[in-house]
C-alpha positions as CSV (number, residue, x, y, z in Angstrom):
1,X,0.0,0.0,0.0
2,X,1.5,3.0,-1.3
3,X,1.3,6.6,1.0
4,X,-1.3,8.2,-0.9
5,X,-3.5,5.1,-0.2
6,X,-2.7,5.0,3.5
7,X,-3.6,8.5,3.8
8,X,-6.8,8.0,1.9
9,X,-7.9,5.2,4.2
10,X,-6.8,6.9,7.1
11,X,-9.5,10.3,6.1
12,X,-12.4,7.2,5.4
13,X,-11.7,6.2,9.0
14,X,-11.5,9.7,10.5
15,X,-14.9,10.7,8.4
16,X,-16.8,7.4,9.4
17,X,-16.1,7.8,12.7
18,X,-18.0,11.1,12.7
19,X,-20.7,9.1,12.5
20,X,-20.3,6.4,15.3
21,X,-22.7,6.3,18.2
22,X,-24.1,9.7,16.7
23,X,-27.8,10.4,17.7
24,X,-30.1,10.2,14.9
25,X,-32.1,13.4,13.3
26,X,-35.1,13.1,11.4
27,X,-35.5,15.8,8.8
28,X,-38.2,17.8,11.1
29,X,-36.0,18.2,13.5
30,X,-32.7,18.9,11.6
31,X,-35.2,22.3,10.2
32,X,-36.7,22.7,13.8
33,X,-33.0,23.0,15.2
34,X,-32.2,25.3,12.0
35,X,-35.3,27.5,12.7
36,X,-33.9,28.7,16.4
37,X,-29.7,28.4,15.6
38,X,-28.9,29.7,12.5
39,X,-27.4,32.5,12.4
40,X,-28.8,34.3,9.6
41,X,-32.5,33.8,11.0
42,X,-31.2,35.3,14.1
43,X,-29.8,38.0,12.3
44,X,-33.0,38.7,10.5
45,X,-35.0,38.5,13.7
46,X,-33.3,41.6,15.0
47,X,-33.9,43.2,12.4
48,X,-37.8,42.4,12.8
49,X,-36.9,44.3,16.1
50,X,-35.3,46.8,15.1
51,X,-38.5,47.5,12.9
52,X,-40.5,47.3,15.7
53,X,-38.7,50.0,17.8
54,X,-38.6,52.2,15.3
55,X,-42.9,51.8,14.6
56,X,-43.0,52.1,18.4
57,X,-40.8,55.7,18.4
58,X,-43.0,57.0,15.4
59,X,-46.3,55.7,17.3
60,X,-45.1,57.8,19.9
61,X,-44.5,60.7,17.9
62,X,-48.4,61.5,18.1
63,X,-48.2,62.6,21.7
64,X,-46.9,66.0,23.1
65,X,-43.2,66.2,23.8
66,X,-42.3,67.7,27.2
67,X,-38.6,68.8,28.3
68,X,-37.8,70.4,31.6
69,X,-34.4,72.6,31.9
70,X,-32.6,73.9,34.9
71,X,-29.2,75.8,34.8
72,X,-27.1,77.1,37.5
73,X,-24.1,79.7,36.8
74,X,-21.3,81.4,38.7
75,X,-19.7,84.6,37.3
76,X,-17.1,85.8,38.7
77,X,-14.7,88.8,38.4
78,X,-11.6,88.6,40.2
79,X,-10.1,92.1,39.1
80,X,-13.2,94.5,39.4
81,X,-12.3,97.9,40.5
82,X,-14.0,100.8,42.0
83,X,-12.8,104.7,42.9
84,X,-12.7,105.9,46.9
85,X,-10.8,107.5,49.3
86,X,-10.1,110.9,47.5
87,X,-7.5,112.4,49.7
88,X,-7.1,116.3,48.1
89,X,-3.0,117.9,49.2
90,X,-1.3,121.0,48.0
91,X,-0.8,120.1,44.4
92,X,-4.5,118.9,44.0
93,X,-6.2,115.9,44.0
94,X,-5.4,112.4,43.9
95,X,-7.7,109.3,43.6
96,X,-6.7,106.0,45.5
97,X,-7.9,103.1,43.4
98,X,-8.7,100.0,44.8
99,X,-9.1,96.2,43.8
100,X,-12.0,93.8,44.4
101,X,-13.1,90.5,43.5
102,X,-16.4,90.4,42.6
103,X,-18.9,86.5,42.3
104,X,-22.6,86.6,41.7
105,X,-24.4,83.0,41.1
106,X,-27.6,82.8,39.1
107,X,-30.3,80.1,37.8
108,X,-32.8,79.4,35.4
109,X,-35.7,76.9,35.1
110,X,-38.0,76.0,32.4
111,X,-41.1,73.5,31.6
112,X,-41.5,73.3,27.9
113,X,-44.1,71.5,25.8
114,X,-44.4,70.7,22.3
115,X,-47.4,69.4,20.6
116,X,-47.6,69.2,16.6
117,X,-51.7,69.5,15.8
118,X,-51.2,68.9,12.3
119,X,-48.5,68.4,9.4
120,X,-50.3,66.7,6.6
121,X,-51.1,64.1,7.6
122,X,-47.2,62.9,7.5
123,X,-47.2,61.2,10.9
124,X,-50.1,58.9,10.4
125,X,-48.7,57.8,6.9
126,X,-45.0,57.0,8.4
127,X,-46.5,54.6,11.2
128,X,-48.7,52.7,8.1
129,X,-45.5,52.7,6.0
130,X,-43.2,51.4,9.3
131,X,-45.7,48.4,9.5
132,X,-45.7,47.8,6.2
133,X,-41.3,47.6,6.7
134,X,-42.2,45.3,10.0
135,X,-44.4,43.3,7.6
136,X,-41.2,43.4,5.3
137,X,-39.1,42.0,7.6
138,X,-41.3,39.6,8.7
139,X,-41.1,38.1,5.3
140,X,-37.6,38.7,5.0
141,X,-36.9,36.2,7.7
142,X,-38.9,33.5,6.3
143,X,-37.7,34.0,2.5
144,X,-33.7,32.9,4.2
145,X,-35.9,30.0,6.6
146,X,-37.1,29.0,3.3
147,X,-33.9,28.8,1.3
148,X,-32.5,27.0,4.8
149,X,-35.4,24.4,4.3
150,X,-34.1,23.7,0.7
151,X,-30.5,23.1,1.7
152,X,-31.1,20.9,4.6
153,X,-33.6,18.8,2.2
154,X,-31.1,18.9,-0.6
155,X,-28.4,17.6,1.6
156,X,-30.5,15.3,3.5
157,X,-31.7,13.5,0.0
158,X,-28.3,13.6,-0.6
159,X,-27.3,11.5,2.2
160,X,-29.7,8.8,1.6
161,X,-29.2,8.5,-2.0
162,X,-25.8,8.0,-1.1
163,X,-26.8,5.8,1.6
164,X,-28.6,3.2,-0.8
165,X,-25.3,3.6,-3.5
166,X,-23.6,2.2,-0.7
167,X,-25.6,-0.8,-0.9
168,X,-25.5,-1.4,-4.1
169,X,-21.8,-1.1,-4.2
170,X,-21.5,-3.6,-1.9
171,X,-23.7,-6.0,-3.7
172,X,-21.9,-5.4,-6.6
173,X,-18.7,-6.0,-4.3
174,X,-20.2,-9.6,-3.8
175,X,-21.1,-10.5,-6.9
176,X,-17.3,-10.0,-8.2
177,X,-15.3,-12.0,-5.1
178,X,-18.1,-14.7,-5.8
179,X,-16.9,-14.3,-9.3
180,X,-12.8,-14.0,-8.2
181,X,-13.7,-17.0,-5.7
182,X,-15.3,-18.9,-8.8
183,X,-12.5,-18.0,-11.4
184,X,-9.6,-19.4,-8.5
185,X,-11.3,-22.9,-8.7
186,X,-11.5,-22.5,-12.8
187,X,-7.3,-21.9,-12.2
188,X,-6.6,-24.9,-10.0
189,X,-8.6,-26.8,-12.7
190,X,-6.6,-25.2,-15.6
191,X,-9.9,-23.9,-17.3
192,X,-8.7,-20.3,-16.5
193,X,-5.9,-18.5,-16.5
194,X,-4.0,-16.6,-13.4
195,X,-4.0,-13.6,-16.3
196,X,-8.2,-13.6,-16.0
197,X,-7.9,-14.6,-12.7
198,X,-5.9,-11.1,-11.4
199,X,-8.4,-8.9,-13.6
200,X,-11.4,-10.4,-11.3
201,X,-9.2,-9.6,-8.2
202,X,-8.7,-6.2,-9.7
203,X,-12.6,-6.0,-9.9
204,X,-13.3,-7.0,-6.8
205,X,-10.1,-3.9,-5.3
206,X,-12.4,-1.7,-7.8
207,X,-15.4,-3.0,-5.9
208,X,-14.0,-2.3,-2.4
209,X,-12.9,1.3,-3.6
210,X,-16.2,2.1,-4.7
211,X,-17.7,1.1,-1.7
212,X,-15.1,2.9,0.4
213,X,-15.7,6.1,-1.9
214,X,-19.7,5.8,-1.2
215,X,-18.8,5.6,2.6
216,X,-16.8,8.6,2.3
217,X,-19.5,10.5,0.5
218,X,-22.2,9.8,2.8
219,X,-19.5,11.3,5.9
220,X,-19.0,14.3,3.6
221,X,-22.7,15.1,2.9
222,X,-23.6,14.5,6.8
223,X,-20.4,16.7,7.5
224,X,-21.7,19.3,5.3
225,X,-25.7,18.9,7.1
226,X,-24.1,19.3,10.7
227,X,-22.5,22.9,10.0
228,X,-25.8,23.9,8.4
229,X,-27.2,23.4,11.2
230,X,-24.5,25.7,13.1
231,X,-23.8,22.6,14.7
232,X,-20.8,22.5,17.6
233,X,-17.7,19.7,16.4
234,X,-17.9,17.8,19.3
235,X,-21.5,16.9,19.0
236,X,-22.6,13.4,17.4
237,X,-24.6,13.6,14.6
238,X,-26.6,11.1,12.0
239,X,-29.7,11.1,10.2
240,X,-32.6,8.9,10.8
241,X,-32.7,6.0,8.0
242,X,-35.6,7.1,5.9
243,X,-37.1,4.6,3.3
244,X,-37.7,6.1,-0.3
245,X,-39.8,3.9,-2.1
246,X,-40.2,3.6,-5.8
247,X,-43.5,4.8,-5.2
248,X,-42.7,7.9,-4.4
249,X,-40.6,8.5,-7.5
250,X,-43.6,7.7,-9.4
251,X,-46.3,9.7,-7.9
252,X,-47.9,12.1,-10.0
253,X,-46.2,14.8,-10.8
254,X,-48.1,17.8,-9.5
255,X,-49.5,21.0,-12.0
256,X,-46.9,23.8,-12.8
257,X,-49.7,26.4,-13.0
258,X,-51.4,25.3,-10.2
259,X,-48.0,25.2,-8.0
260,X,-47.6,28.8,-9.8
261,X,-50.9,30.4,-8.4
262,X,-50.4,29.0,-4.7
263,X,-47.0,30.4,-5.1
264,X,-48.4,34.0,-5.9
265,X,-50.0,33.6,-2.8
266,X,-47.9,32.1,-0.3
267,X,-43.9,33.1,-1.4
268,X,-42.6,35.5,0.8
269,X,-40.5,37.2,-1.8
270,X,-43.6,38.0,-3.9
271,X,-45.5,39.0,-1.1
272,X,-42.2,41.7,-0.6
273,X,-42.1,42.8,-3.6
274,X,-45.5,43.9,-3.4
275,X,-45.5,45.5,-0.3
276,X,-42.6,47.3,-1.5
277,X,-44.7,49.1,-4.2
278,X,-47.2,50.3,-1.1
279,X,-44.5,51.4,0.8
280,X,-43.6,53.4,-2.3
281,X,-46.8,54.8,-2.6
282,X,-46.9,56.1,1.4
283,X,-43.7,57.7,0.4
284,X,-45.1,59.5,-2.3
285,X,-48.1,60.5,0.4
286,X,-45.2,61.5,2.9
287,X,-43.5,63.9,0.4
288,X,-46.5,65.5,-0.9
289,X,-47.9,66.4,3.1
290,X,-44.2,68.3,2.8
291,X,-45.5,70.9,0.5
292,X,-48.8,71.7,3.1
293,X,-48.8,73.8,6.0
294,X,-48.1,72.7,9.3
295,X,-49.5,73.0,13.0
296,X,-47.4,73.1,16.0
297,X,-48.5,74.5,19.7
298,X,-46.0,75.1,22.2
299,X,-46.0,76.1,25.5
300,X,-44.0,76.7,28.8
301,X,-43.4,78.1,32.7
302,X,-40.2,79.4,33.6
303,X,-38.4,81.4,36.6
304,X,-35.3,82.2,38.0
305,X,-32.5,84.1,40.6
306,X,-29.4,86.0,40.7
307,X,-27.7,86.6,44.0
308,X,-26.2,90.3,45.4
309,X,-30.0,91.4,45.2
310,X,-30.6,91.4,49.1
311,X,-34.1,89.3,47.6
312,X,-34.5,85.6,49.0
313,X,-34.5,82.8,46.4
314,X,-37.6,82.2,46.8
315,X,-39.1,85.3,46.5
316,X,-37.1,86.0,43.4
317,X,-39.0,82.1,41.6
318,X,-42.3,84.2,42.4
319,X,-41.2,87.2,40.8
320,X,-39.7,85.9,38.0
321,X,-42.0,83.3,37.3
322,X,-43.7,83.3,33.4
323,X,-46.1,81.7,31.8
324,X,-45.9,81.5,27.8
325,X,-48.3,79.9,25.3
326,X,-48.1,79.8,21.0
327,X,-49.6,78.7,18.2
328,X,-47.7,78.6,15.2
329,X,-48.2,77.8,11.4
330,X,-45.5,77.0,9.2
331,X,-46.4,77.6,5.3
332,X,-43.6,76.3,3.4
333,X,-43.2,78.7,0.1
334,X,-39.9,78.0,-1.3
335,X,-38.0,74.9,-0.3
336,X,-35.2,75.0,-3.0
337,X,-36.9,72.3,-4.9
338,X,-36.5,69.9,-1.6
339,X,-40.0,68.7,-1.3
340,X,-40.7,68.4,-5.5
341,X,-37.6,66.4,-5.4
342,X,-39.0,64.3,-2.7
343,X,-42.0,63.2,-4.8
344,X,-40.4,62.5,-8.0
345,X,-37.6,60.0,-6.0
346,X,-40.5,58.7,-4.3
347,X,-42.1,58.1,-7.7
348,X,-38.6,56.5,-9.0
349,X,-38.8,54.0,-6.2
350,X,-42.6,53.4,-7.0
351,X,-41.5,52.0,-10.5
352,X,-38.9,50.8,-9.6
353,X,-41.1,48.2,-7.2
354,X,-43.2,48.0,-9.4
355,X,-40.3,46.0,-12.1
356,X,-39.3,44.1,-9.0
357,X,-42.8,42.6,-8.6
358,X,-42.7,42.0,-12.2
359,X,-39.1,40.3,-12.1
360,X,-40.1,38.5,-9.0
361,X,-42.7,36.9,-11.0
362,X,-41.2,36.1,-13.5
363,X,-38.3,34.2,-11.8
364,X,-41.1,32.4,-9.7
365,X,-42.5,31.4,-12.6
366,X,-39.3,30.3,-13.8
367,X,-38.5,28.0,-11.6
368,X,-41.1,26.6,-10.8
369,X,-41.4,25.3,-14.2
370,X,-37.5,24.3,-14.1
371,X,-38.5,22.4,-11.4
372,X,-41.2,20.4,-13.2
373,X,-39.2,19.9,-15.6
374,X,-36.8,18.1,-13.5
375,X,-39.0,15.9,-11.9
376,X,-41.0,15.3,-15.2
377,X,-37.5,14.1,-16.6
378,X,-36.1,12.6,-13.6
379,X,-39.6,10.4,-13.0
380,X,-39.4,9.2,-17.0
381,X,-35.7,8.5,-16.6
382,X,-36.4,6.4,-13.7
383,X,-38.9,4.4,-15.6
384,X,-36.3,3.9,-17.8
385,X,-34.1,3.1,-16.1
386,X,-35.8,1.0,-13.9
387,X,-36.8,-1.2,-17.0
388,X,-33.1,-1.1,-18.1
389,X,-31.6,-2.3,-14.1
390,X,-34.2,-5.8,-15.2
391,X,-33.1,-6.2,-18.1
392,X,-28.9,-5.4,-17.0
393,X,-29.6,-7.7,-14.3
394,X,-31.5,-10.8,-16.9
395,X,-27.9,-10.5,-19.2
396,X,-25.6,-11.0,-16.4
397,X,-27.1,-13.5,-14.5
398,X,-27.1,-15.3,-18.1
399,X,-23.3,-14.1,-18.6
400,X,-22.6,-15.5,-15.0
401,X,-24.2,-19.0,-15.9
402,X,-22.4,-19.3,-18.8
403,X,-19.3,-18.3,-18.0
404,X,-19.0,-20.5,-15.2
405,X,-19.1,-23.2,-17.7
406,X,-16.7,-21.8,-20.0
407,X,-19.2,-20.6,-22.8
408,X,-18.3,-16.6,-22.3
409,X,-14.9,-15.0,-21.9
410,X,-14.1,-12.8,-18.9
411,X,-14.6,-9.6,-21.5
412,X,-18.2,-10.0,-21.7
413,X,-18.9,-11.1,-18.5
414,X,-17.2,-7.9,-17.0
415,X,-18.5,-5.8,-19.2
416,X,-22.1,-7.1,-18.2
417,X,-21.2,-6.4,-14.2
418,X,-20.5,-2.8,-15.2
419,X,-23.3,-2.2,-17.8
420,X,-25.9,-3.7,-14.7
421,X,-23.6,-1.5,-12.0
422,X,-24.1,1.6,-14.1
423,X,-28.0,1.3,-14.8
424,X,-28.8,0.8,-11.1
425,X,-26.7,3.8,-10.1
426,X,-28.4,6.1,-13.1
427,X,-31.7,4.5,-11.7
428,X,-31.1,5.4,-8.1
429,X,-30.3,8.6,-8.9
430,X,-33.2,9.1,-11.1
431,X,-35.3,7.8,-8.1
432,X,-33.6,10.3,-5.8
433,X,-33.7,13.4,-8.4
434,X,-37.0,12.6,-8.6
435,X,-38.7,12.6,-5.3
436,X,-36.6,16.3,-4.2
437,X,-37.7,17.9,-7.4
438,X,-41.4,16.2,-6.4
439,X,-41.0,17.9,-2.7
440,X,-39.6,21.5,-4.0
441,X,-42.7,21.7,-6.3
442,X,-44.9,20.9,-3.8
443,X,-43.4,23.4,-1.1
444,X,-43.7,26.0,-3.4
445,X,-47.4,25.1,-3.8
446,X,-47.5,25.6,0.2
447,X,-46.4,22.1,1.8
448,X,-43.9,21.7,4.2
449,X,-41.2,19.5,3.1
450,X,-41.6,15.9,3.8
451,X,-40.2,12.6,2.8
């Protein structure tokens, strides 16, 4: 065994053993888990709350606003000066000057309130349009739990296709050392050569490799499931053993415009693509309430002191205190184009939703009929290839009977093994193609995913 192989054998190992004594998931819960861990959802579900605070704040916005104010200052002058003490002598007069620091403290307080009566209606259209973005988010969050859905189906198909190639590998496997085991007694006999002998041992190496590559595959598509699910290393992890019947791969194949109209209805992405049109229009309402006049009242109490007037504090508040009420109108006249320009980018955005519904739509439509398609293809191939594993399977059991008495040459029989190896592997796959395409269709249509 060369180095490359050794280190081959030594990653099947280290892969299969991720799998040992590993608790077993059915899908449900592998999405369940998925629904609360993954990150992205988590991600999106602040956002949901961050769309909520922000409906709550402009909610609030229709009540008064009320502020209170209180300040307290200290002036001082540390090199005030003042004349005194004239003191007059023989040559006249002279003034002695005199330094003085001089501090005075004083405070003011205030009550103000703030109450808009009316500006076009703009408040009540932003809280309508902020649950229209909650809704948005809302959707947002189940458009990525949706595409999650699809990738931990995908891989979880994936892992019991591979599952069932395993098995027929290793029937395969059996049929060529029953083969090499028949071909050794044909050499101690002289009916067979060691030359024909070594290219059955070489089948059955080929067998085990397959096998061993199957093994692998499952590990790697389990592998790849478990960090979906944001999964920690250490933690053991398997999938449930889930029969897929021929059956299944045959059921009808359900209506692409039928699929197509639930779809309309029940896709998040189209249902956000259409409620990004109405938010376009409340943005166009917003904008236009800029041009009309707007209604605010205000009103407010307010006093205050100032020391060094030989007044108390308190008797200062009651002299000082004021009372103050308004009403005023704001008529905007000229706003340097601001609020035109408002409307027409609100407009913009308008049709610019408007060609995302449409594109929306149109990729829905898309693939959903991609999808039928598939499983339309997949199910006839299976057929197919269903009828072709019968008759692979007729020919070698024929090739095998007369080989063993010396009536077929190695050649044929081992091109019969791989001819029957290679229509049951393009049937199981079929099968397997089949029955996702079958389930994506029908989710789309509104069903939840399930095998």
């Amino acid at each position: 065994m060369n180095k490359s192989t050794k280190w081959f054998f030594c990653l099947v190992m280290l892969m299969l053993s991720l799998g040992a004594n590993a608790d077993t998931w059915t899908l449900q819960q592998c999405i369940d888990y998925a629904t609360e861990h993954n990150i992205d959802l988590q991600k999106n579900r602040i956002s949901e709350q961050d769309a909520q605070s922000t409906l709550a704040q402009d909610k609030a916005a229709l009540f008064p606003s009320l502020s209170a104010s209180m300040s307290q200052n200290i002036n001082n002058r540390p090199w005030s000066s003042s004349n005194n003490n004239v003191i007059t002598d023989g040559a006249g007069n002279m003034t002695v000057s005199s330094s003085t620091s001089s501090t005075s403290y004083n405070g003011n307080y205030g009550l103000n309130l703030g109450y808009t009566l009316w500006n076009g209606g703009k408040r009540t259209k932003t809280i309508e349009q902020q649950k229209m973005y909650v809704e948005k988010a809302q959707l947002t969050t189940q458009e990525t739990l949706n595409k999650l859905k699809q990738q931990i189906v995908l891989l979880y198909v994936e892992i019991l296709y591979a599952r069932e190639a395993i098995e027929v590998n290793k029937n395969t496997l059996k049929v060529a050392q029953a083969q090499r085991d028949r071909a050794a007694q044909m050499v101690k006999v002289g009916s067979l050569s060691k030359a024909d002998l070594s290219q059955l041992e070489a089948q059955v190496a080929q067998g085990e490799y397959d096998v061993t590559t199957a093994e692998v595959a499952v590990s790697r598509y389990k592998l790849d499931l478990k960090q979906l699910l944001e999964l920690d290393s250490d933690v053991d992890f398997d999938v449930a053993t889930t029969t897929i019947t021929d059956e299944q791969a045959l059921q009808a194949v359900p209506n692409a415009d039928e699929i197509y109209q639930a779809a309309l209805i029940s896709r998040p992405e189209i249902r956000g693509s259409q409620l990004s049109v109405d938010i376009a229009d409340k943005q166009i309402a917003i904008a236009k309430a800029g041009k009309l006049p707007s209604v605010s009242l205000s009103a407010g109490i307010g006093t205050s002191n100032m020391s060094g007037t030989g007044t108390s504090v308190f008797k200062q508040w009651k002299n000082s205190w004021s009372n103050s009420a308004g009403l005023n109108v704001q008529v905007p006249i000229f706003s340097q184009r601001q609020n035109r320009t408002a409307v027409e980018r609100a407009e913009l955005q308008k049709q610019t939703a408007q060609l995302e519904v449409e594109g929306q739509q149109r990729q829905l439509r898309n693939t959903i009929d991609g999808y039928w398609l598939d499983a339309t293809s997949s199910q006839a191939q299976f057929r197919s290839a269903s009828a072709n594993v019968q008759y692979m399977q007729t020919s070698f059991d024929l090739l095998s009977e007369q080989f063993n008495v010396g009536l077929k040459n190695l050649v044929e029989l081992m091109d019969g093994k791989n001819n029957l190896l290679k229509a049951q592997q393009t049937a199981l796959q079929a099968k397997y193609t089949s029955v996702y395409d079958q389930q994506l269709l029908k989710y789309y249509g509104g069903e939840e995913f399930k095998l």
